[in-house]
RODO-2510 file (C-alpha; in nm, 4 decimals, decimal comma):
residues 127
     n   res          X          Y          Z
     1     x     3,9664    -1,6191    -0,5680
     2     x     3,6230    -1,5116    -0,6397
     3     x     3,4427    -1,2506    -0,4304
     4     x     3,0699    -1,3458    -0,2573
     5     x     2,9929    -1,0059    -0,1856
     6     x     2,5837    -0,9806    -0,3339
     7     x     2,4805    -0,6207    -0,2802
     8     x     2,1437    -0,7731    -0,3605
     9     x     2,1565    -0,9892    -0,0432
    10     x     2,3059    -0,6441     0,1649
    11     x     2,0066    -0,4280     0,0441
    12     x     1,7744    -0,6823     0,1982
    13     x     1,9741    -0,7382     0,4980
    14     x     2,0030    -0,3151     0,5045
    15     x     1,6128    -0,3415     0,4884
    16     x     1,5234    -0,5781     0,7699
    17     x     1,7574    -0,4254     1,0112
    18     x     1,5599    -0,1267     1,0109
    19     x     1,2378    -0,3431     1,0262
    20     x     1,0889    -0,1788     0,6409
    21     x     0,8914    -0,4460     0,4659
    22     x     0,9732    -0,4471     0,0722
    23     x     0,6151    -0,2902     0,0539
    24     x     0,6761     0,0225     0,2374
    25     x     1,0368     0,0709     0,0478
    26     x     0,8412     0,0226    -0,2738
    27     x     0,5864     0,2693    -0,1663
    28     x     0,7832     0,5590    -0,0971
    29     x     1,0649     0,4902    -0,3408
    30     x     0,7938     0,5154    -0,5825
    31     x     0,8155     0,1958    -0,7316
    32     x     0,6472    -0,1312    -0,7552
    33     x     0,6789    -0,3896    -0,4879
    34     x     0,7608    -0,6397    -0,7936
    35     x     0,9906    -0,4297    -0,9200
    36     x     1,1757    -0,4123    -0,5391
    37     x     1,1219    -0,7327    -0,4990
    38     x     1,3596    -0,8005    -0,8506
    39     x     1,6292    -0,5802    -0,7001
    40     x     1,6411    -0,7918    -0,3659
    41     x     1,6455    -1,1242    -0,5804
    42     x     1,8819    -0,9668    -0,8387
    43     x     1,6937    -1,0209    -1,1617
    44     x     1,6608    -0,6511    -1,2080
    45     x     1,9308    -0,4310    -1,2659
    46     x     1,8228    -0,0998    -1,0909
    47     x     2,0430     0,2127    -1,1574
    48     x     2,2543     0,4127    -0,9284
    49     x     1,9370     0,6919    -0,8812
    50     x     1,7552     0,3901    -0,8617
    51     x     1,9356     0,2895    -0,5357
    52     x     1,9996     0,6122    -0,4396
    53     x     1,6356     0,6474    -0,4089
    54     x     1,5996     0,3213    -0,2022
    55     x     1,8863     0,4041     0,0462
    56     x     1,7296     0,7705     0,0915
    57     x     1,4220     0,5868     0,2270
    58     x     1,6110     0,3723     0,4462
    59     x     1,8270     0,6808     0,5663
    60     x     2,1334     0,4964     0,4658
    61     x     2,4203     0,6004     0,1856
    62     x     2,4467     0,4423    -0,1064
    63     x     2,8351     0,3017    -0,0170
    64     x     2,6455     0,1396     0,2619
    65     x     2,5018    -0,1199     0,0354
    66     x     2,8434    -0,2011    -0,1385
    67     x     2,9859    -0,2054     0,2312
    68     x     3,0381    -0,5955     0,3930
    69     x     2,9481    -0,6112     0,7135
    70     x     2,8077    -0,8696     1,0003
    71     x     2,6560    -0,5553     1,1951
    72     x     2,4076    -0,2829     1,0524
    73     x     2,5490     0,0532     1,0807
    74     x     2,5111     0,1920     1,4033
    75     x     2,6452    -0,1601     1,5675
    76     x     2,2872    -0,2214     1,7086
    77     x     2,1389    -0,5203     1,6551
    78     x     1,8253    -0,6444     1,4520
    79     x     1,5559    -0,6155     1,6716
    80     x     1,6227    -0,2765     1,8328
    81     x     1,6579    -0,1562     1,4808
    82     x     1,3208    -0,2926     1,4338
    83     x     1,1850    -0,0799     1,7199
    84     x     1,3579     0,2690     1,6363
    85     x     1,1865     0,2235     1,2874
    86     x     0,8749     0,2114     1,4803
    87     x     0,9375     0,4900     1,6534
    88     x     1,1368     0,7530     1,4426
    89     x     0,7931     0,9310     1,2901
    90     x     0,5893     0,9018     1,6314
    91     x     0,5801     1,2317     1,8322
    92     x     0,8063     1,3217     2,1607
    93     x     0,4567     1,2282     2,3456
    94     x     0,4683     0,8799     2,1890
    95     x     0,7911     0,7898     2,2430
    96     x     0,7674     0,8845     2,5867
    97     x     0,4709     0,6258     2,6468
    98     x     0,6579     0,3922     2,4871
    99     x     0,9664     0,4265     2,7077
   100     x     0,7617     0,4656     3,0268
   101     x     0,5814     0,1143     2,9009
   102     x     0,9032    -0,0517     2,8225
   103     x     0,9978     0,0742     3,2019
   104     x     0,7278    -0,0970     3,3912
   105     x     0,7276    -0,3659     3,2062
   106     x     1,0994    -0,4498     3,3140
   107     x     1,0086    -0,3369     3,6641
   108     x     0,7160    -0,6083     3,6705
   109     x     0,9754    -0,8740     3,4993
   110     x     1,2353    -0,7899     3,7731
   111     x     1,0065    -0,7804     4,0993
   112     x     0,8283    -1,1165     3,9093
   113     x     1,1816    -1,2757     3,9129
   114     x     1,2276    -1,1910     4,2582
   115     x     0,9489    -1,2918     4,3747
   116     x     1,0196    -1,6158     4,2620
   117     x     1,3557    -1,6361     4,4010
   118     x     1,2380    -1,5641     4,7743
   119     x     0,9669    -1,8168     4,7167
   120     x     1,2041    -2,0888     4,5763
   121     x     1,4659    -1,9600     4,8925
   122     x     1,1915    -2,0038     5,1597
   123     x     1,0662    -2,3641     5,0055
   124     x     1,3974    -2,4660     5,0356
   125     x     1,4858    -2,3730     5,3786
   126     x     1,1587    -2,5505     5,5064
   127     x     1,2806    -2,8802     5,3594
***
């Protein structure tokens, strides 16, 4: 039986979840975004302090891109991934805004949705 495991397509995977372009791994990995781009597709062979330097800019270990998995990590999902890599070099200030924000904006969607509701109720008790 012949194993489909493609570390290439887990280091890309590994990337998106924690919402890094290949750009910004190239950048501070200290290598070309061609070059990254290669490893991703497979037609470059990188070494192991190749990767090693890759997965230290992702914060992961380097048995995390030989690992199979259907969830990242931490067993959050994609997008939430996306948004602590947004966050993890703001300051405490920052993140607080951001939390507060992502607060109201929930209260807003919740007294929006039920406003609705009592306005659908009362429309149908008049018919």
């Amino acid at each position: 039986m012949e194993n489909s495991f493609n570390y290439c397509e887990r280091l890309k995977a590994l990337r998106l979840e924690r919402g890094f372009t290949q750009e910004e791994i190239a950048l501070q990995a200290e290598i070309t975004t061609s070059y990254y781009g290669q490893i991703e597709r497979g037609t470059a062979n990188p070494s192991v302090g190749m990767l090693e330097r890759i997965c230290s800019v992702m914060e992961i270990q380097l048995s995390d891109i030989f690992t199979c998995s259907d969830t990242n990590i931490l067993g959050i999902d994609t997008i939430l991934m996306q948004i602590l890599h947004q966050l993890s070099n703001k300051t405490a200030e920052e993140k607080t805004l951001v939390l507060s924000l992502v607060k109201t904006i929930f209260k807003l969607k919740n007294s929006s949705s039920s406003s609705s509701k009592s306005k659908t109720e009362k429309m149908s008790k008049n018919i």
